[in-house]
C-alpha positions as CSV (number, residue, x, y, z in Angstrom):
1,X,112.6,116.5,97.8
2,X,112.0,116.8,101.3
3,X,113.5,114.7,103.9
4,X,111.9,114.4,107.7
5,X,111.9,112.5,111.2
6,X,111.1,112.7,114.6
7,X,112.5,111.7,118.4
8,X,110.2,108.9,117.9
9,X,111.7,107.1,115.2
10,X,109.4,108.1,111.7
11,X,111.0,109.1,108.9
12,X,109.3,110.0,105.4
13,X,110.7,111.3,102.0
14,X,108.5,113.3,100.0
15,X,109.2,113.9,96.3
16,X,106.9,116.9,94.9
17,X,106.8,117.9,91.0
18,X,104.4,121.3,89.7
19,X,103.4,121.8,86.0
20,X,103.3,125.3,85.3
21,X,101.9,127.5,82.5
22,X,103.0,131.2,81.4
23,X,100.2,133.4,81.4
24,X,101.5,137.3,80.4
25,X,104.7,136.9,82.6
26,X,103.4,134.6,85.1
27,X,103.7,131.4,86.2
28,X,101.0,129.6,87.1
29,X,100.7,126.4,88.8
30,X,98.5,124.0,87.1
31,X,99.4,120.6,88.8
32,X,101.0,119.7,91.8
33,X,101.8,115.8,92.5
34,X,103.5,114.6,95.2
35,X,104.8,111.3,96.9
36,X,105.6,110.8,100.4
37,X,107.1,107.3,101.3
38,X,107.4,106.8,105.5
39,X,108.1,104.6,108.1
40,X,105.6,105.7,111.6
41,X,107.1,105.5,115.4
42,X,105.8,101.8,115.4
43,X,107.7,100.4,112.3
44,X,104.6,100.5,110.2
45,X,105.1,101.6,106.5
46,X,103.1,103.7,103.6
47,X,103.2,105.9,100.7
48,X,101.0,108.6,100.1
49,X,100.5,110.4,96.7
50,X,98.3,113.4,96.6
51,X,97.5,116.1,93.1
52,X,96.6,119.3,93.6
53,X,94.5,120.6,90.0
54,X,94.6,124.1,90.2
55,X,91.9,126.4,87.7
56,X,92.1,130.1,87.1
57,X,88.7,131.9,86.1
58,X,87.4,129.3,85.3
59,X,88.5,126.2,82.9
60,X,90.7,128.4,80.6
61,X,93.1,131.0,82.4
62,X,92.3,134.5,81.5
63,X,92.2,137.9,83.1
64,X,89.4,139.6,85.6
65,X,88.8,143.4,85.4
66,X,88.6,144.5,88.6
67,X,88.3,148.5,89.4
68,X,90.1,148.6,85.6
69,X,92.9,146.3,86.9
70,X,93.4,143.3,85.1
71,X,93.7,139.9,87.3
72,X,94.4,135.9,87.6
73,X,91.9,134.7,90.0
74,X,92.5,131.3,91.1
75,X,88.7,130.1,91.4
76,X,89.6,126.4,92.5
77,X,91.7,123.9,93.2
78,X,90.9,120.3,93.9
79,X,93.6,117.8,96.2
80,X,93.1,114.1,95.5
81,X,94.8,111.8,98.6
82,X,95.5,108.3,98.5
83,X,97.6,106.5,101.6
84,X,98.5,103.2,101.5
85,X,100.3,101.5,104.2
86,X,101.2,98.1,106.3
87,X,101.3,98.3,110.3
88,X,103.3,96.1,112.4
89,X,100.9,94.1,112.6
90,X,100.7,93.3,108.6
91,X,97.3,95.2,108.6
92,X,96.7,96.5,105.9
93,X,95.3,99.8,105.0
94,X,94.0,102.0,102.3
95,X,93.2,105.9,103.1
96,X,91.3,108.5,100.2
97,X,90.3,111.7,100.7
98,X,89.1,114.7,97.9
99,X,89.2,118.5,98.8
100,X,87.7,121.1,97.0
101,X,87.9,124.7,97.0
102,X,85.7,126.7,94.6
């Protein structure tokens, strides 16, 4: 959980959660999810929840040789965004975004 505000007046709380997976040792991160519920300077409102999928060679995690040294390569990881949120006005709004690293 992570708390925040500014001089302004805004305040958020964000509540985060990762799935992980045990690969020889290691833990992975396979899904991050996050909320994030705020108030702006203005007295507006919103809640945003974003996942972050994460892949490691590929669809199943496994090692990469490299130089004889055996890795985990992260080889992409995809964010999904959604905000939601009411201004002072009692406008409504809806925000979407995707990001993808490959």
């Amino acid at each position: 959980v992570t708390v925040g505000w500014d001089i302004f007046g805004a305040h958020y709380v964000t509540t985060t959660s990762t799935t992980y997976t045990i690969v020889a040792n290691r833990a992975l991160a396979m899904k991050t999810e996050s909320t994030t519920i705020g108030t702006d300077a203005f007295g507006g409102t919103y809640t945003t929840l974003s996942t972050t999928a994460y892949e490691y060679n590929g669809a199943t995690v496994n090692f990469t040789n490299i130089k004889g040294r055996n890795y985990i390569l992260m080889t992409r990881s995809i964010t999904e965004t959604v905000t939601q949120g009411v201004d002072i006005y009692d406008a409504k709004y809806i925000t979407a975004s995707k990001v993808e690293y490959i």
